[in-house]
GUZA-245691 format. One record per residue: residue number from 1; residue in one letter; x, y, z of N, C-alpha, C in turn. Coordinates in steps of 0.001 Angstrom, whole numbers. Atoms other than C-alpha are relative to their C-alpha. Layout:
N
     k   r       n.x       n.y       n.z      ca.x      ca.y      ca.z       c.x       c.y       c.z
   NUM   A         X         Y         Z         X         Y         Z         X         Y         Z
...
//
This chain:
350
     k   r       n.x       n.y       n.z      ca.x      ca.y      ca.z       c.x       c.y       c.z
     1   X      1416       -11       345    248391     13268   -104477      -155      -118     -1514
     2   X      -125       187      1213    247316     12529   -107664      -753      1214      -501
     3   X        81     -1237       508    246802     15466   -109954     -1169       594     -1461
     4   X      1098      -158      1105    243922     14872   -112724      -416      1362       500
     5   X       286     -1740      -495    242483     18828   -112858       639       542       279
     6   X      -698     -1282      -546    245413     20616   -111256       799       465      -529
     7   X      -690      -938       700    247124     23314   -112295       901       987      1157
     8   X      -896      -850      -667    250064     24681   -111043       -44      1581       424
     9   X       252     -1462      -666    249392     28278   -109416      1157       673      -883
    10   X     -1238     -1129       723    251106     30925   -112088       994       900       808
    11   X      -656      -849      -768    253596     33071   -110766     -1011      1478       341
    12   X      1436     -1327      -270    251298     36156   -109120       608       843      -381
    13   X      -585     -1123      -198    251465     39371   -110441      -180       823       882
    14   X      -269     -1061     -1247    252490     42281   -108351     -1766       177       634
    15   X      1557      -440     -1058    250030     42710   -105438      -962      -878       -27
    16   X      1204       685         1    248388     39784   -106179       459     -1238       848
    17   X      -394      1754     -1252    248368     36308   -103401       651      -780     -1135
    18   X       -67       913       530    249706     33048   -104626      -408      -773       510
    19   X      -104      1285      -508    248865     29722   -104034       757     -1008      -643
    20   X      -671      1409       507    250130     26314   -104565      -497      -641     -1017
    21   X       754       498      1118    247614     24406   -106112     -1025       622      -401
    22   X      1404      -559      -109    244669     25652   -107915      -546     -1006     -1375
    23   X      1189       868       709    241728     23489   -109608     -1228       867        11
    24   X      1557      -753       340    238151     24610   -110827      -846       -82      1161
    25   X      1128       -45     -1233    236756     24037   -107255      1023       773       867
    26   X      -494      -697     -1115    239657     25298   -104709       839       327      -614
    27   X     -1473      -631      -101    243155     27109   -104176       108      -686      1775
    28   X      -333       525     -1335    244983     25256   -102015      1779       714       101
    29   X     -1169      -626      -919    247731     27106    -99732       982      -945      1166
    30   X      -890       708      -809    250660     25612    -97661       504       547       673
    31   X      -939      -828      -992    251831     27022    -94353       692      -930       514
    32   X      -864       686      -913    254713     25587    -92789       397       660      1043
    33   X      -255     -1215      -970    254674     27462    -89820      -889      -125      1018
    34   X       140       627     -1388    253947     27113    -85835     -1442       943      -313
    35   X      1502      -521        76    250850     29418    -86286      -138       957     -1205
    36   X       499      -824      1453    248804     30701    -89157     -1369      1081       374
    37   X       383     -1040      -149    247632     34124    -88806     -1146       533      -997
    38   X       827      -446      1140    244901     36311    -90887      1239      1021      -194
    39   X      -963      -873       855    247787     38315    -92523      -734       658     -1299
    40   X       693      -256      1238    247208     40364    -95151       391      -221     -1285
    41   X      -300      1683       645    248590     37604    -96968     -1403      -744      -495
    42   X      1074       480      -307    245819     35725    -95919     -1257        97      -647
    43   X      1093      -429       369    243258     37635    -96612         4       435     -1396
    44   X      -443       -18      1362    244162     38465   -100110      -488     -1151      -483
    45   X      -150      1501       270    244296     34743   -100644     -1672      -531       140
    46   X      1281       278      -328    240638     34629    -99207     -1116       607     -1015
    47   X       480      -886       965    239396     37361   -101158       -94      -421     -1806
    48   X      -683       153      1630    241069     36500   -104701     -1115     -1778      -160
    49   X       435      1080       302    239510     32556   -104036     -1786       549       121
    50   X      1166      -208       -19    236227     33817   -103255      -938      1053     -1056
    51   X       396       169       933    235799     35950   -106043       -67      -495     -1380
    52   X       249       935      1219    236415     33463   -108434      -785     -1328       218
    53   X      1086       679      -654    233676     31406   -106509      1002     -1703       190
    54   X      -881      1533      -294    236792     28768   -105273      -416      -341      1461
    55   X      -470       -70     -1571    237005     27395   -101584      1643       369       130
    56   X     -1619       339      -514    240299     27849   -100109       685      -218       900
    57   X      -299      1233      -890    242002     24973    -98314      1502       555       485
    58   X     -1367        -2      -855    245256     25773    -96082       414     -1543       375
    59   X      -766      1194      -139    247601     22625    -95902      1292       373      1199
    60   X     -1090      -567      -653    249653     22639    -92570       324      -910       709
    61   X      -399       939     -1062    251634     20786    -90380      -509      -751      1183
    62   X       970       207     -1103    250511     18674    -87323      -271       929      1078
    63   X       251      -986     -1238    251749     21108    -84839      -212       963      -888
    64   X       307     -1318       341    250540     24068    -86264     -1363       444       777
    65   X      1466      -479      -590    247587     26090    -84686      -374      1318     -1025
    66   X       625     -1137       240    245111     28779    -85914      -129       944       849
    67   X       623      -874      -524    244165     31707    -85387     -1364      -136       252
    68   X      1270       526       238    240621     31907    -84480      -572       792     -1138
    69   X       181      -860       983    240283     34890    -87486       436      -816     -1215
    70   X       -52       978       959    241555     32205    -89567      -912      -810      -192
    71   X      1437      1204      -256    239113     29409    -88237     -1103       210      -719
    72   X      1456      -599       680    236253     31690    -88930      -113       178     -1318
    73   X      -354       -72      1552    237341     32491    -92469      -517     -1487     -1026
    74   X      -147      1627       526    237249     28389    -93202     -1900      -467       352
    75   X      1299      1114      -391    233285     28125    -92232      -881      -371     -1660
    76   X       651       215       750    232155     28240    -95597       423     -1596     -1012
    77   X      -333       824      1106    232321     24839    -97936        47       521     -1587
    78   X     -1090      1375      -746    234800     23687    -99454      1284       782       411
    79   X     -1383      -555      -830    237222     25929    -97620        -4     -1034       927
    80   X      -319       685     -1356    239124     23814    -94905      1448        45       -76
    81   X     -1359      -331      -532    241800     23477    -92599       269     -1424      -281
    82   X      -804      1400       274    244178     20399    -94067      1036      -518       844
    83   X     -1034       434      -566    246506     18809    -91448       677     -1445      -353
    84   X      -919      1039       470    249200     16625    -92671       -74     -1482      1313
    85   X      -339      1083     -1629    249348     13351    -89953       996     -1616      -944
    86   X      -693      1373       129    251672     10177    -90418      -858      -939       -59
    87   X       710      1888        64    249162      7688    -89410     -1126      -125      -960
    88   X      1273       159       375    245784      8750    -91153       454       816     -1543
    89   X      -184     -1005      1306    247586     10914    -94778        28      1617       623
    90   X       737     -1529      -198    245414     14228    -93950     -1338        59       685
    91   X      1434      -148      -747    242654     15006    -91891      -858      1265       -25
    92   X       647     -1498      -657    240059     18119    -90965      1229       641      1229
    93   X      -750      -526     -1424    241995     20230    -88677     -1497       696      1149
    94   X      1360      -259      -805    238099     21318    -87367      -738     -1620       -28
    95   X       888      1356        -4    236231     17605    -87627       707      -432       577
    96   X      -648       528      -587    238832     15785    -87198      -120     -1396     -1382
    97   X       159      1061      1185    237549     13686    -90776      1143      -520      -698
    98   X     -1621       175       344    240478     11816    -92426      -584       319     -1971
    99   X        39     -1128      1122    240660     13681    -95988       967      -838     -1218
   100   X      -587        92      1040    241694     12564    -99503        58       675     -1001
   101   X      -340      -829      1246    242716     14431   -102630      -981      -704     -1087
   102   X      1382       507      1193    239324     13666   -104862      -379       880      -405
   103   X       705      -785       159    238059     15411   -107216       134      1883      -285
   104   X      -661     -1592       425    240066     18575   -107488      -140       785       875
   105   X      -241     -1148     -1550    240019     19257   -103241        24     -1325      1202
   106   X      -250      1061     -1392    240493     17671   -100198     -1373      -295       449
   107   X      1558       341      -630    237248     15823    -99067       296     -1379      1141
   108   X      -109      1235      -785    236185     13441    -96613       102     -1452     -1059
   109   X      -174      1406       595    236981      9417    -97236     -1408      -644       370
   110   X       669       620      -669    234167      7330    -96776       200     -1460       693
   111   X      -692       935      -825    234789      4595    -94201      -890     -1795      -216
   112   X       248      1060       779    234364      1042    -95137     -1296      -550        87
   113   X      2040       294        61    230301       912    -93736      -497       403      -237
   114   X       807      -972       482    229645      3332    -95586     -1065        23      -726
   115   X       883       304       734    226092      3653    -97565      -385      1731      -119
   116   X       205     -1388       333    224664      6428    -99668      -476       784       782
   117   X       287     -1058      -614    223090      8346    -97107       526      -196      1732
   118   X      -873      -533     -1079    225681      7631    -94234      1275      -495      -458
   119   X     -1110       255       531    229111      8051    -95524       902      -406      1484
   120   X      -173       490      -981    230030      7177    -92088      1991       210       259
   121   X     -1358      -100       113    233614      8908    -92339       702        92      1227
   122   X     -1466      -180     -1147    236704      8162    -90344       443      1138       784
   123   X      -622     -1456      -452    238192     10532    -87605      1420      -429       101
   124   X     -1584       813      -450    241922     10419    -87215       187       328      1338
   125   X       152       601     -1611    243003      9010    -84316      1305      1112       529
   126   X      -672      -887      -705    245318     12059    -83534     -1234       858       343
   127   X       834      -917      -317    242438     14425    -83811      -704      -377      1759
   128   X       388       505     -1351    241222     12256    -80581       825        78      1019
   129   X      -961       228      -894    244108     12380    -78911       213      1633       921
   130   X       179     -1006      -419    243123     15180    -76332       217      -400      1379
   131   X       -13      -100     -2105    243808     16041    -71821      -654      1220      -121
   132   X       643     -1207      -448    241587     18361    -70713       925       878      1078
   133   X     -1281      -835      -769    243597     21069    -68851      -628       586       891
   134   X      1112     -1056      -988    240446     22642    -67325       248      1171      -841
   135   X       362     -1373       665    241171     25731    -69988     -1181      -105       -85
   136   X      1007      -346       932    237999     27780    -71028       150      1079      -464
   137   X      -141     -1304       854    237111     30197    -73403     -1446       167       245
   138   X      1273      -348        40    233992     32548    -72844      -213       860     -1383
   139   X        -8      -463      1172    232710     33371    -76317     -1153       671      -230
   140   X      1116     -1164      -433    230425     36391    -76923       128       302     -1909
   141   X       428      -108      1272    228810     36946    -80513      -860       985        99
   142   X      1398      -333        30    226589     39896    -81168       431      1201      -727
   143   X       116      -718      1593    225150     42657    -83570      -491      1387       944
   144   X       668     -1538        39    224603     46510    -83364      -381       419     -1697
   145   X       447      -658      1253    222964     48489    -85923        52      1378       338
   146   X       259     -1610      -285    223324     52538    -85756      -420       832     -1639
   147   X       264      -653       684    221938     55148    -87679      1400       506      -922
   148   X      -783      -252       128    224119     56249    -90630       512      1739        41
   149   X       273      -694      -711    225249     59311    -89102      2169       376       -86
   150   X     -1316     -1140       109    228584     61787    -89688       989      -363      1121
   151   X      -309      -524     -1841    229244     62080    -85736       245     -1631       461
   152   X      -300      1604     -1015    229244     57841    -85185      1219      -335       -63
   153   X     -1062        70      -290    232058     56545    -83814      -366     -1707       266
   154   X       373      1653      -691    232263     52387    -83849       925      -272       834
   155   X     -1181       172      -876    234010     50199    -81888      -568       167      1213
   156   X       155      -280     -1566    232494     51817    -78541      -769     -1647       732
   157   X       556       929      -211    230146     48820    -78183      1282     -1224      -186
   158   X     -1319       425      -294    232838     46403    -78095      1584       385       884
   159   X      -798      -714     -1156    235340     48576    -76091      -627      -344      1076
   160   X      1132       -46     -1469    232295     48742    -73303        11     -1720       155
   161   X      -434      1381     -1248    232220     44659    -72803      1300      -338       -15
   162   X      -918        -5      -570    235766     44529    -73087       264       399      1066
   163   X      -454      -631     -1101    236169     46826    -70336      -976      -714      1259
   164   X       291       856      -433    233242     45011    -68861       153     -1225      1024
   165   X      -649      1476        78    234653     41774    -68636      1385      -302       654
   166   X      -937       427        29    238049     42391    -68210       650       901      1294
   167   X      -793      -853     -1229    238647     45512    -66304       772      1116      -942
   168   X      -864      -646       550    240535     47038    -69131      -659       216     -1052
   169   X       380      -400      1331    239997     48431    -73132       792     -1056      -479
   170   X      -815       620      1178    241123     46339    -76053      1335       609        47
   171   X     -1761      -463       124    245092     47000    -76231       486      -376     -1462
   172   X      -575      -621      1449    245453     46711    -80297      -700      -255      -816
   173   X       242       870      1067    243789     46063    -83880       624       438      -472
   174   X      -676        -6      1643    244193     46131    -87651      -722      -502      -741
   175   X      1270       667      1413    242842     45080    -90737       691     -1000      -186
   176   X      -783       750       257    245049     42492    -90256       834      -901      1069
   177   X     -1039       644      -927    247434     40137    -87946      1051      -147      -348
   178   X       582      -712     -1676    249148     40999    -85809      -263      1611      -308
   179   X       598     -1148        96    247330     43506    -85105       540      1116      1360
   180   X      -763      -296      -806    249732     45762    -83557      -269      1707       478
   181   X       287     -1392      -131    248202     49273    -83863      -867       285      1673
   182   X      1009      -390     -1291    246972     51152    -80058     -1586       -86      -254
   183   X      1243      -287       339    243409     50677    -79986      -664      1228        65
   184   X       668     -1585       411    241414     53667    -81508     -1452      -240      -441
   185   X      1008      -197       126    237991     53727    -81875      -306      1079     -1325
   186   X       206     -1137      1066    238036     56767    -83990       991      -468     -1312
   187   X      -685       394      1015    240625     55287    -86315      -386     -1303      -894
   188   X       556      1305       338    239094     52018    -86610     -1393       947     -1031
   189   X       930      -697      1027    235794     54279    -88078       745       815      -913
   190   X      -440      -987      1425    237954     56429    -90509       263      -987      -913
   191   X         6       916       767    238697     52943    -92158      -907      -435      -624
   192   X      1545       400       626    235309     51863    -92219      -625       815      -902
   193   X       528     -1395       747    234141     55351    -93660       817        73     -1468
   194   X      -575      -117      2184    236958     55105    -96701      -385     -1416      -775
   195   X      -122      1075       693    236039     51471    -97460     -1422       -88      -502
   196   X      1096       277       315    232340     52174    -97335      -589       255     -1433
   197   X      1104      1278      -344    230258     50996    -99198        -4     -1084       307
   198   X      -253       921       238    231786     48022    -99453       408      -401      1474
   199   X      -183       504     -1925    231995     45951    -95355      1888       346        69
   200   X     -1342       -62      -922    235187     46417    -93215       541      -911       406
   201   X      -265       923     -1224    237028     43766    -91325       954       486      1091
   202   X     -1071      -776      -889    238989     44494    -88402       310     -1073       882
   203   X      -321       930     -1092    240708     42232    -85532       770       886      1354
   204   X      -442      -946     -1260    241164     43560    -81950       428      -949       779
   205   X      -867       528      -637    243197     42572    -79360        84       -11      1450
   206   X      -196      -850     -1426    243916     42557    -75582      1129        90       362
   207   X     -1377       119      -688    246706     42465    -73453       356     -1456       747
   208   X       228      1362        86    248639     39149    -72695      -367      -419      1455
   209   X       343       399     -1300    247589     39276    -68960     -1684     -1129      -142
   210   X      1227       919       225    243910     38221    -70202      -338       -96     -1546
   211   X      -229       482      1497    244415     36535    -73775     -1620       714      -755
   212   X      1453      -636       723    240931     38359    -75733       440       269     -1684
   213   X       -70      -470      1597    240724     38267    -79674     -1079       -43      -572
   214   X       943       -78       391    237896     39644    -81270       -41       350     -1855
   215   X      1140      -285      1473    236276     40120    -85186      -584      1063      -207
   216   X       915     -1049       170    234453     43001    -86196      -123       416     -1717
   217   X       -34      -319      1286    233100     43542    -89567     -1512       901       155
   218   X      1355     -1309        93    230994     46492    -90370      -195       333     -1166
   219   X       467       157      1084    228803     46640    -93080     -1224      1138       -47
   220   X      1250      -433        82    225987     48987    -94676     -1188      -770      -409
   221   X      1198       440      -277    222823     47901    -94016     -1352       922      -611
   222   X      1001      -622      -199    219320     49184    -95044      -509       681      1195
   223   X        -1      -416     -1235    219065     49551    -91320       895       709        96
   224   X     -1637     -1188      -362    222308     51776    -91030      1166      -707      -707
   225   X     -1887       797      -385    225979     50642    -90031      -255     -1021      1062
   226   X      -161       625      -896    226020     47624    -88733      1599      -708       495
   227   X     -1364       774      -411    228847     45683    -86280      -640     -1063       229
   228   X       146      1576      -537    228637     42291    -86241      1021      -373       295
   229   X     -1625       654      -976    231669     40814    -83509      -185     -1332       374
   230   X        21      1225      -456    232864     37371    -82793      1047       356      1472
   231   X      -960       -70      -596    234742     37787    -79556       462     -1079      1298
   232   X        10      1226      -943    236514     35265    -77051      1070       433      1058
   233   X      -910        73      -899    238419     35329    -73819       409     -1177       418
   234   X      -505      1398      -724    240801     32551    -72584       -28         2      1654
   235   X      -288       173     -1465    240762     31302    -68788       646     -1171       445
   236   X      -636      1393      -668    243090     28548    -66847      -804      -194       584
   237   X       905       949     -1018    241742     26059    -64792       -40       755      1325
   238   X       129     -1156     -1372    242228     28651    -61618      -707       960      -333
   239   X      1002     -1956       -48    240289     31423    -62830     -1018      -239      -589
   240   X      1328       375        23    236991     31956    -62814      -670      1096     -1205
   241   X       220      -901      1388    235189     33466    -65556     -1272      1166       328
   242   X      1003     -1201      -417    232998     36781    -65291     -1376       487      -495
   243   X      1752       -96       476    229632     35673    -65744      -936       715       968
   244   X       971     -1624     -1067    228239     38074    -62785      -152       936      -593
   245   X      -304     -1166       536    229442     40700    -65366      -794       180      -890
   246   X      1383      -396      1284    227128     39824    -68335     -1008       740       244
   247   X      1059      -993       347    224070     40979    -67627        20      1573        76
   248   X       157     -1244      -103    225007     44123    -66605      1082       792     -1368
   249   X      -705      -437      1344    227427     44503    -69707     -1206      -263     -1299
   250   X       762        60      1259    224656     43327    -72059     -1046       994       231
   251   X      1058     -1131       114    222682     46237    -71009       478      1212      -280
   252   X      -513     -1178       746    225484     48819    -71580      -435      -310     -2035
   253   X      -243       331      1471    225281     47153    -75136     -1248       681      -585
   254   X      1405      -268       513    221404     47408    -74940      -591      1452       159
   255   X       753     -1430      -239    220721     50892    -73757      1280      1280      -593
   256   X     -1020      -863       407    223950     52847    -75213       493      -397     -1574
   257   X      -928       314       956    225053     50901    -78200      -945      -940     -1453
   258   X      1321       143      1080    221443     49799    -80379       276     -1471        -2
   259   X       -45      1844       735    222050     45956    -79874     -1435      -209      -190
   260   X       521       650       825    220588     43729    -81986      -609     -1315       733
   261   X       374      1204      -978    220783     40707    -80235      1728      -562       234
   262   X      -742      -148      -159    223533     38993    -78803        26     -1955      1007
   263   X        57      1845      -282    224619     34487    -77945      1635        81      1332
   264   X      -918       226     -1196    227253     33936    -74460         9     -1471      -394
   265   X      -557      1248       181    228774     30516    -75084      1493       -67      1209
   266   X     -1055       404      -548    231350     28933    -72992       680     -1567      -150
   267   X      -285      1426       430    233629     26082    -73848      1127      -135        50
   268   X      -553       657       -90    236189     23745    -73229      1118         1     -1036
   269   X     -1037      -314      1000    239604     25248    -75018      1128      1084       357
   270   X     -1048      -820     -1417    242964     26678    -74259      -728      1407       127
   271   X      -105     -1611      -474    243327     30181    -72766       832       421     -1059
   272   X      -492      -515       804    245778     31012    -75387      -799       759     -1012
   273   X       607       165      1384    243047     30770    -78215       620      -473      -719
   274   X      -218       257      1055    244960     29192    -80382      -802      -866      -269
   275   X      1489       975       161    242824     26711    -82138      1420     -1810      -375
   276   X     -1053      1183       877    244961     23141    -82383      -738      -986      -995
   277   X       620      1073       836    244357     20219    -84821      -594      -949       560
   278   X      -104      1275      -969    242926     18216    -81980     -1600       556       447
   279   X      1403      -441      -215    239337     18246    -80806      -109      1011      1340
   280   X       614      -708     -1209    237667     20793    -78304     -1439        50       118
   281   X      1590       349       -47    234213     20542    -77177      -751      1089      -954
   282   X       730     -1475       575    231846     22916    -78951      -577       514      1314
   283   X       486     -1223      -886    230646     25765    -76926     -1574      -265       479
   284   X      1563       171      -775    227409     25648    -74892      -286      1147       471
   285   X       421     -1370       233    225210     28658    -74807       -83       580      1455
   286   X       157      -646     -1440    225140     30650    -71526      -750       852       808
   287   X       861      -919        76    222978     33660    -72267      -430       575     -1677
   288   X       357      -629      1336    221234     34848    -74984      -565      1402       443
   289   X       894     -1497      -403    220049     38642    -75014     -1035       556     -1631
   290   X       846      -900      1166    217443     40302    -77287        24      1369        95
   291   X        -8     -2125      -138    217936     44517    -77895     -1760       128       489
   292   X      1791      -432      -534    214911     46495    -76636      -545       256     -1817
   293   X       778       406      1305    213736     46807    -80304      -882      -793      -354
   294   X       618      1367       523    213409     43500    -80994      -797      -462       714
   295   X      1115       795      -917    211642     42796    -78051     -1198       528      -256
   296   X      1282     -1217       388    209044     46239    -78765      -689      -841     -1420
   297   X       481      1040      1312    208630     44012    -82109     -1113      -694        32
   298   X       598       884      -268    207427     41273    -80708     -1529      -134       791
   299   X      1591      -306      -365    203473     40624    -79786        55      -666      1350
   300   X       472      -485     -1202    202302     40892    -76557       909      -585      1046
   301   X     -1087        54     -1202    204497     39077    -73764       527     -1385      -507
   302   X     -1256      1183       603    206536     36752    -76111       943      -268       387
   303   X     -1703      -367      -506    209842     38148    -75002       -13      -105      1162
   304   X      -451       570     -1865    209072     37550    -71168      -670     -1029       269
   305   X       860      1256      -288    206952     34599    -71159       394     -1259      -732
   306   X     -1005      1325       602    209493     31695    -72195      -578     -1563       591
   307   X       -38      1879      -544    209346     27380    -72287      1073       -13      1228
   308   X      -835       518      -987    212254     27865    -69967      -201       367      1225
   309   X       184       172     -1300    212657     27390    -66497       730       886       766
   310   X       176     -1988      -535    214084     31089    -65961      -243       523      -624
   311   X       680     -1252       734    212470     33723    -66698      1327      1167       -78
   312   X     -1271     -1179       570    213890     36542    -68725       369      1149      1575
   313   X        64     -1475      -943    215581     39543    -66889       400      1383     -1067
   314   X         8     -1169       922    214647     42684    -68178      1373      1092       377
   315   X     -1823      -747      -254    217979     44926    -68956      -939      2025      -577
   316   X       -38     -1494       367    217443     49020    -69025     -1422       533       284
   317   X       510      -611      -782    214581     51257    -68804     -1293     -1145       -62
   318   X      1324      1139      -112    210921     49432    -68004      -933        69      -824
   319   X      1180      -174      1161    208836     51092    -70869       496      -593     -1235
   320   X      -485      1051      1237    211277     49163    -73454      1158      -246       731
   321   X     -1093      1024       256    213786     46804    -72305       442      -907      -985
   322   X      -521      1210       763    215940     44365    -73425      -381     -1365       693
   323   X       428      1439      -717    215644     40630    -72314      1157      -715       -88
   324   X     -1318       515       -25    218641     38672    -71006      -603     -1168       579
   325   X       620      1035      -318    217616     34978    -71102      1148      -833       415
   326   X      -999       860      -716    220043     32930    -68505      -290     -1389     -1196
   327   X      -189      1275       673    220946     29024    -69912      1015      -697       917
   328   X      -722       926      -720    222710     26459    -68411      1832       137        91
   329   X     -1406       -24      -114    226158     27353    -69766       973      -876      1175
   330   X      -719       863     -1371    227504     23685    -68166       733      -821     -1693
   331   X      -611       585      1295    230366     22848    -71319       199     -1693       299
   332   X      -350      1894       220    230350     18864    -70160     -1963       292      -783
   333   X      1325       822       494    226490     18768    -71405      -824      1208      -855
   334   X       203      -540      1080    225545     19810    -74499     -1685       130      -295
   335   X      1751      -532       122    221472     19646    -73857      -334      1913       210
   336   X       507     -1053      -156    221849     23116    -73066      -243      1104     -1654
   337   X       369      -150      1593    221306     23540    -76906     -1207       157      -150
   338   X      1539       622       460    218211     21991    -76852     -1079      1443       728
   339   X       774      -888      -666    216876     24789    -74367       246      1608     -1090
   340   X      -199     -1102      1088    218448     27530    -76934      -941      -197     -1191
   341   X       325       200       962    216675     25956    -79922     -1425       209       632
   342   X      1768         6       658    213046     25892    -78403       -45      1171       837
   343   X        26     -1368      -404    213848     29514    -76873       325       847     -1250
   344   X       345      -589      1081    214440     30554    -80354     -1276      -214      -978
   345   X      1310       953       208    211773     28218    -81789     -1362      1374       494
   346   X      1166      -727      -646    209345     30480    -79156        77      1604      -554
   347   X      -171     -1464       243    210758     33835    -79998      -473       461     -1401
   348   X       173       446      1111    210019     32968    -83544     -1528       277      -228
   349   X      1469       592       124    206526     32136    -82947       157     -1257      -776
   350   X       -59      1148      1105    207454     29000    -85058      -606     -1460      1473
//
């Protein structure tokens, strides 16, 4: 690559990450290695680029996979995942865009029809090169807020749709991968409590009978302590996934655990989780839920009187529920977006 702007990464002192390259826009990192973890490596590396307002780009082999605690780390620009390929240089390891060294970071190329307002960039033709296996992953996003409060214990809200869902509790986190510690609820909050003020991260785990890796970062809020979780389960093409189970898990959430609100996605990607350099569909929404709060918020029968073509079902007691709005959750057809956007659109009043 050619090197105008870059500067060789100093030797780190003690306790501090390194990288490879670093320029006035990124730090770019090189794993050579079958999977790249959030280590606390990693996260160091994330930390250190972000407060010196860098992105920071991971450079890795073709076969290599993510974590999905990695993935998530990479949503902000110009962090990205760099995969090396023979035929195309470098590509997105999430797009799938073919990537050149401009500029002092890896960016997209623009492709030879290109015009100023459609750069009309290349995908590499490995990133396409996908068999559907019939894997899915059911992916569950959502927020609590609790009072801040001596006696709270996090974590439970997340334990409860694990157990949910699966039949079982989370089986390990950490502030880190792998996250090899028994899952503790009470230990996971003594972390949060010495780090506070300042947010938490944590990564939980299941057991490898049903692959589950979840997110959890807990932060103070004007509203309290909040958890905000990304969490996903893998399924083979034989097994069926335990959408009978939602609603009645998004109401432990809603009547025991102060949700916020809360997005069910399902989509087309192994059971492992690993994330490869190769495309997977994006996720299609399945259920959305609103806490009883947010619904008490809202003016007069907003929250049960939807554009869509089911009506909400109210979750917990009848003088304030929650609202658990079904969706199509069908990962070949991606209109079921369109029904999310003018069901937020409505909730909005916009």
């Amino acid at each position: 690559m050619k090197t105008d702007g870059v500067n060789l990464a100093p030797e780190p002192a003690a306790a501090q990450p390194t990288v490879d390259v670093l320029t006035d826009k990124v730090a770019v990192v090189i794993q050579d290695r079958p999977v790249v973890a959030m280590t606390a490596w990693l996260q160091d590396a994330f930390r250190t680029a972000t407060s010196a307002e860098l992105g920071l780009q991971i450079v890795t082999p073709a076969g290599t996979t993510l974590s999905p605690a990695v993935l998530h780390s990479l949503s902000n620009w110009p962090c990205r995942w760099v995969v090396r390929d023979e035929r195309d240089g470098y590509y997105d390891g999430q797009s799938g865009a073919v990537l050149r060294w401009q500029d002092g970071m890896f960016a997209p190329v623009a492709g030879a029809d290109a015009t100023a307002d459609d750069p009309r960039t290349p995908v590499a033709a490995s990133f396409k090169e996908v068999t559907d296996t019939g894997e899915r992953q059911l992916a569950v996003t959502f927020r609590t807020v609790h009072p801040a409060d001596e006696r709270l214990i996090l974590g439970g809200a997340l334990e409860s749709i694990w157990r949910e869902l699966t039949g079982e509790p989370p089986a390990g986190w950490g502030t880190a991968e792998p996250a090899n510690l028994p899952w503790s609820p009470r230990q996971l909050t003594d972390i949060a409590y010495e780090r506070a003020p300042e947010p938490a991260w944590f990564v939980v785990v299941g057991s490898p009978g049903r692959p589950g890796l979840a997110t959890v970062r807990v932060s103070r809020t004007k509203a309290g302590v909040e958890e905000y979780v990304t969490l996903a389960f893998g399924y083979g093409s034989d097994e069926k996934l335990p959408v009978d189970s939602l609603p009645g898990a998004a109401e432990i959430l809603a009547t025991r655990h102060r949700l916020l609100s809360m997005l069910v996605q399902v989509r087309r990607a192994r059971r492992d989780l690993a994330v490869p350099p190769r495309f997977e569909g994006p996720g299609v929404p399945l259920a959305f839920v609103l806490g009883a709060e947010e619904v008490r918020q809202m003016p007069g029968d907003r929250a049960r009187k939807t554009p869509l073509s089911q009506p909400p079902v109210p979750l917990g007691p009848k003088a304030r529920p929650a609202m658990y709005y079904p969706l199509p959750g069908d990962p070949t057809d991606l209109s079921g977006w369109q029904d999310f956007e003018r069901l937020m659109r409505h909730l909005k009043g916009t």
